[in-house]
N, CA, C and O atoms as CSV, one atom per row, in Angstrom:
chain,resi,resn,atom,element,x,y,z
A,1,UNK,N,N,73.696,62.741,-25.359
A,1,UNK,CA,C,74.862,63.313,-26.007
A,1,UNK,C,C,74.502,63.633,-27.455
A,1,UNK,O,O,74.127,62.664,-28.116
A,2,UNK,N,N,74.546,64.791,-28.055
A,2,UNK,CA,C,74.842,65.627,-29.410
A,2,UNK,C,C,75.503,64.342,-30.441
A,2,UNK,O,O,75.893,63.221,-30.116
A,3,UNK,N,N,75.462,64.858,-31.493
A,3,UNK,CA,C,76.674,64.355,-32.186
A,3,UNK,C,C,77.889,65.238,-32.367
A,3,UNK,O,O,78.027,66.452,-32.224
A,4,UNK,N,N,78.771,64.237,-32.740
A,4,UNK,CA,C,80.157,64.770,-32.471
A,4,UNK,C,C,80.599,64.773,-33.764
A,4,UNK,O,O,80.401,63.902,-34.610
A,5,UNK,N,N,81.395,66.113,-33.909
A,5,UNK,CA,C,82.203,66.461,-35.359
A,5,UNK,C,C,83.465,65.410,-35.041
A,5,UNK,O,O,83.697,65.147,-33.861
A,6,UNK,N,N,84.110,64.936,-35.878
A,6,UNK,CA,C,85.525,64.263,-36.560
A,6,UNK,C,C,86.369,64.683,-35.911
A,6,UNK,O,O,87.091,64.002,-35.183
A,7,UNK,N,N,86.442,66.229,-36.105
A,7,UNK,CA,C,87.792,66.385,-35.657
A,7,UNK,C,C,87.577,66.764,-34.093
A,7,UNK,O,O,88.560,66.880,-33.361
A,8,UNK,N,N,86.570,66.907,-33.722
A,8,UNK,CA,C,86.587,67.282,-32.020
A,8,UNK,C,C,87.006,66.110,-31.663
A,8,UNK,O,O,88.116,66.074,-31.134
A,9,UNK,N,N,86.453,65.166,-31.797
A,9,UNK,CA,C,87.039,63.675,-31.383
A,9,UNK,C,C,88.126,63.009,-31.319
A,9,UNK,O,O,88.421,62.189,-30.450
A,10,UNK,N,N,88.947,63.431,-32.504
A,10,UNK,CA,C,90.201,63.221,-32.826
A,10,UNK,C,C,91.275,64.345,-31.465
A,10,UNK,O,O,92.334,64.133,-30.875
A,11,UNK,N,N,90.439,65.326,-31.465
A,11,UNK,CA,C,91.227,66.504,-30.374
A,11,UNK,C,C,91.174,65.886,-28.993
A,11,UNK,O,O,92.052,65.806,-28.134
A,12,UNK,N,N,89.548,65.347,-29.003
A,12,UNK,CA,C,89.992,64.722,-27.774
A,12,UNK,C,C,90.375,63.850,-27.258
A,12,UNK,O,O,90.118,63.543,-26.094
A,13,UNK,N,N,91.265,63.104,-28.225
A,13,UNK,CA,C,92.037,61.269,-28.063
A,13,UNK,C,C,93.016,61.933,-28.079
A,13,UNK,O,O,93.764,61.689,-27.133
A,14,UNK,N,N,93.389,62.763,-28.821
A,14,UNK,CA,C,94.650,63.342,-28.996
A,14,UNK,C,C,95.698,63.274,-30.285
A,14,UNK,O,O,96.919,63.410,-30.373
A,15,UNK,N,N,94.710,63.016,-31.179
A,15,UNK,CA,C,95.075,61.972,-32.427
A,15,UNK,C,C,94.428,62.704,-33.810
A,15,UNK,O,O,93.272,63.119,-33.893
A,16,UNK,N,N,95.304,62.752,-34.720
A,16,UNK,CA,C,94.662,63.598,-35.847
A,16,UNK,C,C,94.041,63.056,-36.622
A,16,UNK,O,O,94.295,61.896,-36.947
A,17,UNK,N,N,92.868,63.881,-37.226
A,17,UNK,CA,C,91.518,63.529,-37.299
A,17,UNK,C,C,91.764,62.231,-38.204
A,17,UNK,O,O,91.285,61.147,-37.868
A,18,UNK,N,N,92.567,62.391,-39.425
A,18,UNK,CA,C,92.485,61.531,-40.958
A,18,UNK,C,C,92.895,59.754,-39.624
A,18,UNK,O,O,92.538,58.697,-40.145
A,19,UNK,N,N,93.326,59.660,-38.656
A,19,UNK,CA,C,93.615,58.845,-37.837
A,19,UNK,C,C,92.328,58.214,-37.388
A,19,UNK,O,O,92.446,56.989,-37.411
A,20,UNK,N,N,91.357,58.537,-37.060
A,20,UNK,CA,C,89.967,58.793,-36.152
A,20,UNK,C,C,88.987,58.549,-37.573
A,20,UNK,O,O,88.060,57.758,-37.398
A,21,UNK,N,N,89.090,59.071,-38.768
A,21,UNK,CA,C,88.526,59.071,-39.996
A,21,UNK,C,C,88.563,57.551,-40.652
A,21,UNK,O,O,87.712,57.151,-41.446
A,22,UNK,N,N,89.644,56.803,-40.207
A,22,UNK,CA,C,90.381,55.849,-41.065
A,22,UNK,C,C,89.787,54.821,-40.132
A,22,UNK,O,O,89.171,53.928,-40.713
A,23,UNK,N,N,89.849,54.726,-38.422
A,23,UNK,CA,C,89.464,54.238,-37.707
A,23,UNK,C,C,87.744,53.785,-37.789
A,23,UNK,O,O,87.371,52.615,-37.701
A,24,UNK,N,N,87.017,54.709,-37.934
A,24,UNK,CA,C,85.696,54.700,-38.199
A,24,UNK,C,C,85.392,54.154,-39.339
A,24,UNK,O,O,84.367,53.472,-39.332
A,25,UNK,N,N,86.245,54.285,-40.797
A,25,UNK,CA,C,85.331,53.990,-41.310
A,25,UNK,C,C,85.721,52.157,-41.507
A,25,UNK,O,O,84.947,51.613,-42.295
A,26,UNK,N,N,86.382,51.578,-41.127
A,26,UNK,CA,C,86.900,50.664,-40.825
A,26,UNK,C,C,86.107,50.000,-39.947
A,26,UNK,O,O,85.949,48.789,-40.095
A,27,UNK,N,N,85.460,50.717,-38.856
A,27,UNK,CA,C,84.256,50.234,-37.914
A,27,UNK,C,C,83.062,50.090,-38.913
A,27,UNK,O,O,81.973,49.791,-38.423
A,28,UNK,N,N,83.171,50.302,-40.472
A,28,UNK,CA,C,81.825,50.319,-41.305
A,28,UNK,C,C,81.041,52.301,-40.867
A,28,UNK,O,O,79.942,52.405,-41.413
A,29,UNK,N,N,81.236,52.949,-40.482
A,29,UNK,CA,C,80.759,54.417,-40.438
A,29,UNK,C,C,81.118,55.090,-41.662
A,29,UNK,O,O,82.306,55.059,-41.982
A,30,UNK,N,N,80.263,55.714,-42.426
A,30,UNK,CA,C,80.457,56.870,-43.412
A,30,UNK,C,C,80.548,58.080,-42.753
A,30,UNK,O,O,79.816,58.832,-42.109
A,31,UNK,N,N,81.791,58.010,-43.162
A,31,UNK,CA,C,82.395,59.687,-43.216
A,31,UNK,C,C,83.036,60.537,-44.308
A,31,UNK,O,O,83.209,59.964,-45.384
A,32,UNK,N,N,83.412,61.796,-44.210
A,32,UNK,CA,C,83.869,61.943,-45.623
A,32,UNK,C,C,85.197,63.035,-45.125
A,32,UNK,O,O,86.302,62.811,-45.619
A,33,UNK,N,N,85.069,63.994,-44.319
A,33,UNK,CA,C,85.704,64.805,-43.433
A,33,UNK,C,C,85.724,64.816,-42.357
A,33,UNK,O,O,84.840,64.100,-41.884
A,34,UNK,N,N,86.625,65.539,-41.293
A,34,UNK,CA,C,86.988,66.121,-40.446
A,34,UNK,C,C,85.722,66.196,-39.840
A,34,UNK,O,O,85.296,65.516,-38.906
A,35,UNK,N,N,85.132,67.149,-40.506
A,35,UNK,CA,C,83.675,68.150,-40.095
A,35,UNK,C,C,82.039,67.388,-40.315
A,35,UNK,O,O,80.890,67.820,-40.212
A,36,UNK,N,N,82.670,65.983,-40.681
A,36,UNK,CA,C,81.460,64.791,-40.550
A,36,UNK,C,C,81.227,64.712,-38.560
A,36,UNK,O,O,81.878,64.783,-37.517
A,37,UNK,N,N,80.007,64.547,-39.008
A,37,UNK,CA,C,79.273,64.260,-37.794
A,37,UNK,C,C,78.881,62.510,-37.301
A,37,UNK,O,O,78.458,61.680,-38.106
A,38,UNK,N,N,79.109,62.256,-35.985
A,38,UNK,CA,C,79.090,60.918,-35.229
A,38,UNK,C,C,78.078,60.923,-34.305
A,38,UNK,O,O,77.898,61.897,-33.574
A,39,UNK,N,N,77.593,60.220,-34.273
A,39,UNK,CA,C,76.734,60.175,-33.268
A,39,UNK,C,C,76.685,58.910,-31.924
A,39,UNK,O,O,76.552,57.686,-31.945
A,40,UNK,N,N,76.808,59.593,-31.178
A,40,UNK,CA,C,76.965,58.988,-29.500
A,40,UNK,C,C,76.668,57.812,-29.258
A,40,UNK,O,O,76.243,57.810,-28.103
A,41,UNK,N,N,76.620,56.081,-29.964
A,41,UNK,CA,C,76.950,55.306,-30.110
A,41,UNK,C,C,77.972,54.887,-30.959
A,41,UNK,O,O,78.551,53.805,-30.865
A,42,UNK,N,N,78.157,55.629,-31.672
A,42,UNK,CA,C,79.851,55.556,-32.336
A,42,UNK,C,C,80.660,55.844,-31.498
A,42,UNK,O,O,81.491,55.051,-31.056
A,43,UNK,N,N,80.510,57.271,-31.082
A,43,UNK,CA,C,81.453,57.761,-30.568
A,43,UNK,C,C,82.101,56.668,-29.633
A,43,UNK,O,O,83.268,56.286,-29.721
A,44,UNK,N,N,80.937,56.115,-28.502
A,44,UNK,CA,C,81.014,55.477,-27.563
A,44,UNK,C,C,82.098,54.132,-27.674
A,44,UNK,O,O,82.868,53.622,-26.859
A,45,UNK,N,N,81.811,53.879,-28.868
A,45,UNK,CA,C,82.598,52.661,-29.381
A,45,UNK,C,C,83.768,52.779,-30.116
A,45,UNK,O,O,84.493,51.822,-30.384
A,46,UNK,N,N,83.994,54.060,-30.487
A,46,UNK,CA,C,84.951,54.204,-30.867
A,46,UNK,C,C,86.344,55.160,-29.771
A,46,UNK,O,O,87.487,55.442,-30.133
A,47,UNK,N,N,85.839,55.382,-28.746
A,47,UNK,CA,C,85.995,55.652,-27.345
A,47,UNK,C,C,87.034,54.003,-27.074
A,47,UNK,O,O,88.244,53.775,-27.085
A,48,UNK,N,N,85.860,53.184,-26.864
A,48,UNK,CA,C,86.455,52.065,-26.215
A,48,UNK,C,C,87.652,51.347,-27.330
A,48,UNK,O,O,88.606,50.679,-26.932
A,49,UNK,N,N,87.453,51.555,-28.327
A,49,UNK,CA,C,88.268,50.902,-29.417
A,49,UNK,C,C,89.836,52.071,-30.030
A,49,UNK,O,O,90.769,51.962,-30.826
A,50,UNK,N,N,89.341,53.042,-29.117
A,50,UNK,CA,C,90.727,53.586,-29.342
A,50,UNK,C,C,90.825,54.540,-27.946
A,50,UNK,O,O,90.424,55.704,-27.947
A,51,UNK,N,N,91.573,53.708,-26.431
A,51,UNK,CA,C,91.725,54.673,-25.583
A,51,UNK,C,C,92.209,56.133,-25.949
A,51,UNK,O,O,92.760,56.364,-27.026
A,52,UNK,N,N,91.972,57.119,-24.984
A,52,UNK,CA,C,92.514,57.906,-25.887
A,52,UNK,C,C,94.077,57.950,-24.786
A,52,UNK,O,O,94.095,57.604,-23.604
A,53,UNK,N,N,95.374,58.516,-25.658
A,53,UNK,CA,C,96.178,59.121,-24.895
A,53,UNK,C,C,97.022,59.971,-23.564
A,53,UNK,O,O,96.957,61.140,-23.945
A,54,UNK,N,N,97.335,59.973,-23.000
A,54,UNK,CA,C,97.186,60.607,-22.021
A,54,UNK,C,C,96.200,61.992,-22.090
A,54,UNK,O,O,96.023,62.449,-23.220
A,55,UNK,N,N,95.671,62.556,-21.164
A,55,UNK,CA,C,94.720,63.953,-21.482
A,55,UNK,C,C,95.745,64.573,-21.554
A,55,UNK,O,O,96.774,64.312,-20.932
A,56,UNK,N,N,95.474,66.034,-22.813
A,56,UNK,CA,C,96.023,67.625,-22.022
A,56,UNK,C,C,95.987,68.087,-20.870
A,56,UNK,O,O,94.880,68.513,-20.541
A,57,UNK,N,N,97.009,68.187,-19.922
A,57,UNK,CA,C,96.546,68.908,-18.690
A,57,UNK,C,C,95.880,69.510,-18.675
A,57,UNK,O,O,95.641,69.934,-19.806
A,58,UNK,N,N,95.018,70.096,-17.594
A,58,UNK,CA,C,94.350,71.506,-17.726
A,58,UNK,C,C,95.498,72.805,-17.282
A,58,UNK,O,O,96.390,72.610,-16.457
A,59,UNK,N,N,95.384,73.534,-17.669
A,59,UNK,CA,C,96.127,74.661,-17.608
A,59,UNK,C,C,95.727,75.701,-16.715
A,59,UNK,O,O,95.218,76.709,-17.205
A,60,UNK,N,N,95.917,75.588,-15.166
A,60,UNK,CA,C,95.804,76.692,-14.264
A,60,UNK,C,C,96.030,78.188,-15.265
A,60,UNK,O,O,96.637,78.312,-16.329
A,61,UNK,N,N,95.279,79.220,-14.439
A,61,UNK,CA,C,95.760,80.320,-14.803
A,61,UNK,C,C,96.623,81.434,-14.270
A,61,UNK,O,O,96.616,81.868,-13.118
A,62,UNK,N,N,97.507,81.905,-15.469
A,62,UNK,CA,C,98.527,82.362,-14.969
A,62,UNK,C,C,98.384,83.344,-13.654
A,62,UNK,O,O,97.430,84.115,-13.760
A,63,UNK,N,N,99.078,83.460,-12.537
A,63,UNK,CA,C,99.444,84.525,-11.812
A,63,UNK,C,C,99.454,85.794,-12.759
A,63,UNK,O,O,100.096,85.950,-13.798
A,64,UNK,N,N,98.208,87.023,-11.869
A,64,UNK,CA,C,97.920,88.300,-12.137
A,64,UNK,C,C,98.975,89.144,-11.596
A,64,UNK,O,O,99.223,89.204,-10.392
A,65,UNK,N,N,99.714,89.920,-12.668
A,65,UNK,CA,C,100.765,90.657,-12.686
A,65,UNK,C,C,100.490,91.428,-11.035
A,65,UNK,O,O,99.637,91.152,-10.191
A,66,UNK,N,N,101.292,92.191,-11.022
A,66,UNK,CA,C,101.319,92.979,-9.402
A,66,UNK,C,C,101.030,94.010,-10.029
A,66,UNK,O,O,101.582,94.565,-10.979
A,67,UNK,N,N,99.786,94.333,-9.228
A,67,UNK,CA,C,99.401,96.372,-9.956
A,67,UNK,C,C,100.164,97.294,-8.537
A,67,UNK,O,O,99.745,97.561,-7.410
A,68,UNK,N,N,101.152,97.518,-9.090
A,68,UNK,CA,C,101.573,98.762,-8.889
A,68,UNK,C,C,101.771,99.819,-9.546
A,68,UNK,O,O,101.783,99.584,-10.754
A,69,UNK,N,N,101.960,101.063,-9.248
A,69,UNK,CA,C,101.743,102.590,-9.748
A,69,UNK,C,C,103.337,102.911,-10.484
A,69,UNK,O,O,103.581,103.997,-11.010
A,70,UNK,N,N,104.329,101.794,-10.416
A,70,UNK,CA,C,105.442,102.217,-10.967
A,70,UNK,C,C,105.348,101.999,-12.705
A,70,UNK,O,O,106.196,102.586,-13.378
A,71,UNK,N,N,104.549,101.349,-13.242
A,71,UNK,CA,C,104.566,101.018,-14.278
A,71,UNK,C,C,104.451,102.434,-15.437
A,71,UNK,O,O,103.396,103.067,-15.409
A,72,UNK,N,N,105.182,102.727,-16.087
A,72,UNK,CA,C,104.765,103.969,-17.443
A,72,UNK,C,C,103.534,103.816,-18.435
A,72,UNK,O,O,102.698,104.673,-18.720
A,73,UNK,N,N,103.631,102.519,-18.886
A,73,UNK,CA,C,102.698,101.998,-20.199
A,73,UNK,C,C,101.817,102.052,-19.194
A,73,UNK,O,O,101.879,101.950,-17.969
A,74,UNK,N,N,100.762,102.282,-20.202
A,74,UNK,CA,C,99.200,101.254,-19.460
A,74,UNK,C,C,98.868,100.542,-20.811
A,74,UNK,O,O,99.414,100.587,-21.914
A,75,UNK,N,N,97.636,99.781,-20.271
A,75,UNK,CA,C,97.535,99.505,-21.349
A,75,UNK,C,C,96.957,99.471,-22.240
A,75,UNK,O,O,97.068,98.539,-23.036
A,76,UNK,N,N,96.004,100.640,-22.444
A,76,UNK,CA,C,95.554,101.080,-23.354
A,76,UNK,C,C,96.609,101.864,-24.580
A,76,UNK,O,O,96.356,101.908,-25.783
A,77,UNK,N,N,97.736,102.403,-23.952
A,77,UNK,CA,C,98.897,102.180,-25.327
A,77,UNK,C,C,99.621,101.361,-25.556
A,77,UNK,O,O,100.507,101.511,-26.397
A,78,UNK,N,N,99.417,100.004,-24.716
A,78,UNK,CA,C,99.956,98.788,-25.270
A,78,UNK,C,C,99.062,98.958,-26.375
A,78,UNK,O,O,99.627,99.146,-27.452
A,79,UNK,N,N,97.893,98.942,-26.384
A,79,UNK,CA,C,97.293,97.868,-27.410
A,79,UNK,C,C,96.876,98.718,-28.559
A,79,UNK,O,O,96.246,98.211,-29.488
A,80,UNK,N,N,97.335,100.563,-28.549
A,80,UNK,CA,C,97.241,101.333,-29.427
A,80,UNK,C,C,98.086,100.754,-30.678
A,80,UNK,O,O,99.061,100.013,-30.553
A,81,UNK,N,N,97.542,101.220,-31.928
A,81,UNK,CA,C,97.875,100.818,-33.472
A,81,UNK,C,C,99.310,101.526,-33.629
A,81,UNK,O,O,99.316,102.718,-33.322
A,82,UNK,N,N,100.130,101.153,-33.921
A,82,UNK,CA,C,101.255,102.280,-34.421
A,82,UNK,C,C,100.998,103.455,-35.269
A,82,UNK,O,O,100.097,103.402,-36.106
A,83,UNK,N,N,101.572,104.301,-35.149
A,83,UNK,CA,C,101.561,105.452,-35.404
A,83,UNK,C,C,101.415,105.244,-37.415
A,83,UNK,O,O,102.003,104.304,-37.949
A,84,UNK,N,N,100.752,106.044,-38.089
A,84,UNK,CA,C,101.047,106.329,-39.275
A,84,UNK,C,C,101.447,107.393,-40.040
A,84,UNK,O,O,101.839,108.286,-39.289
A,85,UNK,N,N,101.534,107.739,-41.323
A,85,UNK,CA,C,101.583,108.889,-42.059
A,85,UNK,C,C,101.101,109.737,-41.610
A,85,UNK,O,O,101.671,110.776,-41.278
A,86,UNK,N,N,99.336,109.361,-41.438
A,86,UNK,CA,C,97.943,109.991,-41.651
A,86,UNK,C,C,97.343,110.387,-42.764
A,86,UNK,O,O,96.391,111.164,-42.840
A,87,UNK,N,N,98.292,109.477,-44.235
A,87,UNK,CA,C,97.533,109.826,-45.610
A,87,UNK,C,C,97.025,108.210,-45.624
A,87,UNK,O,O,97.545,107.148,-45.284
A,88,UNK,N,N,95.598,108.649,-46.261
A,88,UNK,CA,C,94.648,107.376,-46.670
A,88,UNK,C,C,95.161,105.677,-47.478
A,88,UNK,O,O,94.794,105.489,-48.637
A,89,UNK,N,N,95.691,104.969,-47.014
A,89,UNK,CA,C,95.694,104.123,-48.162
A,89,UNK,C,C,95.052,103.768,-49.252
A,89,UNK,O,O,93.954,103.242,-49.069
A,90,UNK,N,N,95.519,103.941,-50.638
A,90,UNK,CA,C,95.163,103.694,-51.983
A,90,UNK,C,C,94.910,102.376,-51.861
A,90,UNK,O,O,95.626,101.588,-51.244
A,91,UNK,N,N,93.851,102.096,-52.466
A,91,UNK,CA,C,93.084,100.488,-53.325
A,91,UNK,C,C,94.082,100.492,-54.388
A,91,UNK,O,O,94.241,101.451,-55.143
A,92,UNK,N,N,94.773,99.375,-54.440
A,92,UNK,CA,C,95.218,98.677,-55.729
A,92,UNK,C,C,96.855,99.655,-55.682
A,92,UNK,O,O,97.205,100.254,-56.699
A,93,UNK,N,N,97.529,99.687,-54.684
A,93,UNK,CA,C,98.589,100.221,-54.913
A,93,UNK,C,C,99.385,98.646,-54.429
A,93,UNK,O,O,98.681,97.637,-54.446
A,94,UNK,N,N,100.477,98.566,-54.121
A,94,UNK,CA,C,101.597,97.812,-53.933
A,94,UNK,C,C,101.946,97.801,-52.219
A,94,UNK,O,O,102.936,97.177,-51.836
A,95,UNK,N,N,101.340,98.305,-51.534
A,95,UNK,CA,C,101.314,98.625,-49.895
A,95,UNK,C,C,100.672,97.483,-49.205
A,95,UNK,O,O,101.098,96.819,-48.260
A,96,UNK,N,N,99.624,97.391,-49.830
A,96,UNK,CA,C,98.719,96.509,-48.637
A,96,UNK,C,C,98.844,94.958,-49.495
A,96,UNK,O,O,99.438,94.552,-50.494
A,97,UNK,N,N,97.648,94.222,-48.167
A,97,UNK,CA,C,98.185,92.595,-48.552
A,97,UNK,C,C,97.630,92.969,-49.691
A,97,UNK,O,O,97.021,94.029,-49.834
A,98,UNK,N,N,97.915,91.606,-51.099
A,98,UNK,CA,C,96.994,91.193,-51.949
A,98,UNK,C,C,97.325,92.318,-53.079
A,98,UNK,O,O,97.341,91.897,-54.235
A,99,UNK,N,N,97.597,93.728,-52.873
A,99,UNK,CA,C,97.877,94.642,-53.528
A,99,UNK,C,C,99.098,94.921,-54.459
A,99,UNK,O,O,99.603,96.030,-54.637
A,100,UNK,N,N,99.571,93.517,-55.135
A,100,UNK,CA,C,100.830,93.575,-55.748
A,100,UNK,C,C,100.884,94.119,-57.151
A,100,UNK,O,O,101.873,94.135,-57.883
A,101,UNK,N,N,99.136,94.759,-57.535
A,101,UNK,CA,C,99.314,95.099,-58.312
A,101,UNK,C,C,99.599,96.200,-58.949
A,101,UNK,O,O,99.271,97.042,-58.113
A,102,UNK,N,N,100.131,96.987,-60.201
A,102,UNK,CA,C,100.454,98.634,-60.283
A,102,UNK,C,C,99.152,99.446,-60.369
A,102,UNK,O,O,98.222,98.641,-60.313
A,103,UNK,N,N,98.741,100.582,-60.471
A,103,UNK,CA,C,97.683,101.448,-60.450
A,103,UNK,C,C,97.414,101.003,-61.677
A,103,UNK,O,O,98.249,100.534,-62.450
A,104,UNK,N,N,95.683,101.205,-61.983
A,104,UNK,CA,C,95.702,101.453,-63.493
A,104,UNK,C,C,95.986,102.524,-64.504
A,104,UNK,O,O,95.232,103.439,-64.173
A,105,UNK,N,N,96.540,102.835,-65.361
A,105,UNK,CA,C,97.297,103.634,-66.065
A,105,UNK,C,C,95.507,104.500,-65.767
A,105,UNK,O,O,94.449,103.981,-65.410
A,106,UNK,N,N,95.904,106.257,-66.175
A,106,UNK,CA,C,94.944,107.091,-66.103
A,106,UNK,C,C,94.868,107.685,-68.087
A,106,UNK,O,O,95.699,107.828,-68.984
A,107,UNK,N,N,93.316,107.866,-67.939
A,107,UNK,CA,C,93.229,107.770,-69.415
A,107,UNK,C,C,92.646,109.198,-69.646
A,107,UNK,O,O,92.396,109.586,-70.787
């Protein structure tokens, strides 16, 4: 077995990570984050020292819609962009994210 990141571990008890973080280092393990790495005698013991929760089910997959020919959409214009102007968006106007700022004055 690999070593194991913090928070995968915590995902798979079912238990959030700073929980699993607090647990370990309490077992004497240095950790510092989430994204600290364990290695497969920890894990193992920290397995037995904290069952985990019931599992996530697994999640069958959904029933495939019925293809029939009555449908209008397809879906390649489902997943088309909405329609626009067709003029270019300006850098640094007030439109887009992040863009709250005014133009710079022209000199």
């Amino acid at each position: 077995m690999a070593k194991v990141r913090v928070y995968e571990l915590a995902k798979e008890l079912g238990i959030e990570s700073k929980v699993v973080m607090t647990k370990l280092q309490e077992m004497g393990e240095f950790v510092r984050s989430a994204s600290s790495t364990v290695e497969a005698p920890v894990v193992r013991r920290l397995r037995e020292a904290m069952p985990a929760a019931t599992p996530p089910p697994v999640a069958s997959p959904a029933p495939a819609p019925a293809r029939g020919g009555s449908s209008t959409a397809t879906p390649a214009a489902a997943a088309a962009p909405a329609a626009t102007s067709g003029a270019p968006a300006q850098a640094g106007t007030s439109g887009g994210p992040g863009g709250t700022r005014p133009p710079a004055p022209q000199s």
